[in-house]
N, C-alpha and C positions, 0 to 999 in steps of 0.2 A: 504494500500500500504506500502512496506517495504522500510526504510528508506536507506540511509548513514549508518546506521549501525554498518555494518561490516568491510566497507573502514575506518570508523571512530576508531575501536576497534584497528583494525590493526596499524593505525597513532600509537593510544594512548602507542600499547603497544611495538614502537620499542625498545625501551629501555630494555625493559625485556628477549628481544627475544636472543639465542644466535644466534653465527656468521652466524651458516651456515643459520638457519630460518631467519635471517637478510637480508640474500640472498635473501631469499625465496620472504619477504614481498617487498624489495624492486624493484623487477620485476614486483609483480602484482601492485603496486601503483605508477609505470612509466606509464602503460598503464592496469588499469583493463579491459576495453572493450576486448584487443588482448588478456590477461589472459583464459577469458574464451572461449578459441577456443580451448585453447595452451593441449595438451597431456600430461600426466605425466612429460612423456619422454624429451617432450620439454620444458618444465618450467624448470626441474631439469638442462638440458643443458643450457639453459640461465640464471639460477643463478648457475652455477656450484658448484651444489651440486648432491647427490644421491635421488634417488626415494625415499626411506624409510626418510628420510629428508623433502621431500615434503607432505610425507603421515604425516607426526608428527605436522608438521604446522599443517595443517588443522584437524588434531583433537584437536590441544588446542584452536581452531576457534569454538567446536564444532557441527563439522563435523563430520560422520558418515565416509568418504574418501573422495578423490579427486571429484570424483563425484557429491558428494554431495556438498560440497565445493565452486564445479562451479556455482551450479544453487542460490547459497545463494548471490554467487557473484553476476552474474548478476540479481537478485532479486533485491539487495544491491544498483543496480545503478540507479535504481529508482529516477525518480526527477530531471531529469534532463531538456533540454528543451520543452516545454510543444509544445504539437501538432507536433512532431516530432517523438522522439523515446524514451525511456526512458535515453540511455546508452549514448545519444547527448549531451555536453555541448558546448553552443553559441562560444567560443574560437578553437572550435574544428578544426583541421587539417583533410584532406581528407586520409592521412594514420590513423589518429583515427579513427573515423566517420568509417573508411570504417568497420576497425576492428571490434569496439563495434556492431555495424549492424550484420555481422556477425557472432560473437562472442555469442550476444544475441539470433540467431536464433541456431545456432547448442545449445546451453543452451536448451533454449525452447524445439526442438524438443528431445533429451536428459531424458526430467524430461519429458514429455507424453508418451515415449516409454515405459519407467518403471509405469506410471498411466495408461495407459488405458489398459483394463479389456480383454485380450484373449477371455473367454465366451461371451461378449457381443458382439465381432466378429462374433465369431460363429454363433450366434441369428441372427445378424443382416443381415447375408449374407445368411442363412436358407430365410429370409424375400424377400431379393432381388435376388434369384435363383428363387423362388415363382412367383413371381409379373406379373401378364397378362400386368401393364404398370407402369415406377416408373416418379414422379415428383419429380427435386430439385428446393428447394424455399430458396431462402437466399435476404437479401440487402445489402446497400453498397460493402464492402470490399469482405463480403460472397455471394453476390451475382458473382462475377467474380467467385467465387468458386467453386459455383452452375453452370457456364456455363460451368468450365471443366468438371465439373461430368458428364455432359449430354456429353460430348466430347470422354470422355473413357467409357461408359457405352452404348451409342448406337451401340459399336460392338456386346452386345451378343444377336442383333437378336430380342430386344424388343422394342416396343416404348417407348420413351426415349425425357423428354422437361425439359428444366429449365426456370424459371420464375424469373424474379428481381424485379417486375411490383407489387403490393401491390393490385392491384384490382383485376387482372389479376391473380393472388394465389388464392385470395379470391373468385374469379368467378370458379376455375380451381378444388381447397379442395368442393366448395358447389355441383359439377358435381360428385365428388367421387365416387366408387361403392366399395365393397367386390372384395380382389383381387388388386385395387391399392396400390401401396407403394409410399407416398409424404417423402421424405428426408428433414429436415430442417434443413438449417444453422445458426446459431445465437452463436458467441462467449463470448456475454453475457449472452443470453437467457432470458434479459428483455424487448424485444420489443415488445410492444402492439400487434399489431399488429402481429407479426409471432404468440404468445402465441393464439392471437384468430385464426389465422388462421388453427394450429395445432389442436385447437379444435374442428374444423368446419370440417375438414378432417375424424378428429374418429369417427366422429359421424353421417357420413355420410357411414361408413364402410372402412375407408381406413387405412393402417396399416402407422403408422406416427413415423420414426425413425428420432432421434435430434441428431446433433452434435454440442454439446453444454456445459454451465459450469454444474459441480454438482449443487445440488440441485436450480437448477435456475426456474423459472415459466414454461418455455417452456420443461422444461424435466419434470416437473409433469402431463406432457400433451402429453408424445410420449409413444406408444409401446414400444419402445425399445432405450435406449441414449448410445452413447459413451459419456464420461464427462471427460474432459482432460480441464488442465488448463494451463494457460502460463502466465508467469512474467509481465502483460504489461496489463495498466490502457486504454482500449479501451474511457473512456470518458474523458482520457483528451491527446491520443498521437494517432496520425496515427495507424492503424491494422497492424505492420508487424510479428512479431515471431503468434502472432493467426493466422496468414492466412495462417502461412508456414505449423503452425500442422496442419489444417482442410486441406489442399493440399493434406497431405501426408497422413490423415488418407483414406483421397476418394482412393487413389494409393492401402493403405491396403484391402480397403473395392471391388475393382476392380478387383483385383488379387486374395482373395476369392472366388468371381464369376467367377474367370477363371479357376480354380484349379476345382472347384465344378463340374464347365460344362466336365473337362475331358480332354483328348486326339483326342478322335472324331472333338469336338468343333477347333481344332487348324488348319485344311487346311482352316473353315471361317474367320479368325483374318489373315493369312496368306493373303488369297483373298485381305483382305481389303489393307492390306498394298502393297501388290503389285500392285496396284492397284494408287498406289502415282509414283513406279518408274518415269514414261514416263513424271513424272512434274519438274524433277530434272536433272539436268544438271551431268554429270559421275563424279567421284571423278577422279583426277587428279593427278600422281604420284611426289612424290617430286620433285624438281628440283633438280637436276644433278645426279638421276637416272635412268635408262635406262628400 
């Protein structure tokens, strides 16, 4: 886990820094959490300085740019209150807290955007256009994950279950045939358990895609893995910036399958949603328009 670090480097080195990078550091160490939300654009407006000013900070940070920059920051903030979030310290105000939460997740999803692998989309969306039936299997945090998946994925027309239930996987992978696809979630991809269930899956003939860390136990055991990681110690802080990527990768992985199925496929997605109207009360025009 990465330290204080970089917050510490930056204390060490206001002295050194001129005026305008003065500016620079002294906005992200009011509030790093809100820093790494913040735009180029907006950082430079709130230390009133220029862009090219804020890009010079962060390469004698050794930073590659702004970008980069960000995710080191919130890397950086690591350590903070434990079982919480990493970017939380116990003194914290609800304009902080709210920031760094936030802050932390657009980071996170930021640095998976640029990791995860276009081709292994591809693959994996080949795998689940395929599929006669797909299974998601996740626990805790991942398992709520696993219920949206099954949420956006029962429209294209397939059967479609999520399981949270650790027997109930293991009963579901040992049914398996040629033609299933079981999706595992695990943002560590050291749980016993998923690792043996994943196994039990293959070997039963079922094609077993992971969304999971690199070279973790459960991806040496999938068909096919997305491997994206995110800044955040799942063993010692609440799942939040892991839950938001694995959200957003199912979104990616959804929209694949919808692109694949066509044009044709689009008055059944249509059906379904119209199909919600009659549950919903009319939207209702502003007030004091006519």
């Amino acid at each position: 886990m990465v330290s204080h670090d970089l917050l510490d480097r930056i204390r060490h080195r206001l002295d050194e820094l001129n005026r305008s990078e003065r500016k620079v550091a002294d906005v992200i160490l009011a509030n790093p959490g809100a820093a790494t939300s913040m735009s180029i654009a907006t950082l430079a407006q709130a230390a009133s300085v220029s862009e090219p000013t804020v890009n010079r900070f962060c390469r004698s940070f050794n930073a590659k740019g702004y970008p980069d920059f960000k995710i080191k920051l919130a890397q950086s903030l690591a350590g903070g209150t434990p079982y919480v979030s990493q970017a939380v310290e116990p003194d914290d105000s609800a304009v902080a807290y709210t920031g760094k939460i936030f802050g932390a997740t657009i980071a996170a999803l930021d640095q998976a955007s640029r990791e995860v692998d276009p081709a292994r989309i591809e693959r994996m969306v080949d795998f689940l256009i395929q599929a006669k039936q797909i299974h998601f299997f996740g626990l805790g945090a991942s398992g709520a994950v696993a219920q949206d998946a099954q949420h956006k994925f029962f429209r294209f027309n397939l059967p479609v279950t999520a399981y949270v239930d650790v027997l109930m996987q293991r009963m579901v992978a040992s049914a398996c045939h040629t033609g299933d696809v079981v999706v595992v979630l695990s943002y560590t991809g050291r749980t016993r358990e998923l690792v043996d269930i994943a196994r039990l899956a293959r070997d039963n003939g079922a094609v077993v895609l992971g969304i999971t860390a690199p070279g973790s136990p459960l991806a040496a055991e999938c068909t096919e893995t997305l491997e994206v990681s995110a800044p955040e110690d799942t063993d010692y802080y609440m799942p939040m910036t892991s839950r938001m990527v694995q959200l957003a990768l199912i979104d990616v992985l959804a929209t694949g399958v919808t692109l694949r199925r066509g044009e044709d496929f689009l008055p059944h997605l249509k059906k379904i949603k119209d199909s919600l109207k009659e549950t919903r009360y009319p939207l209702e025009p502003p007030r004091g328009t006519s």
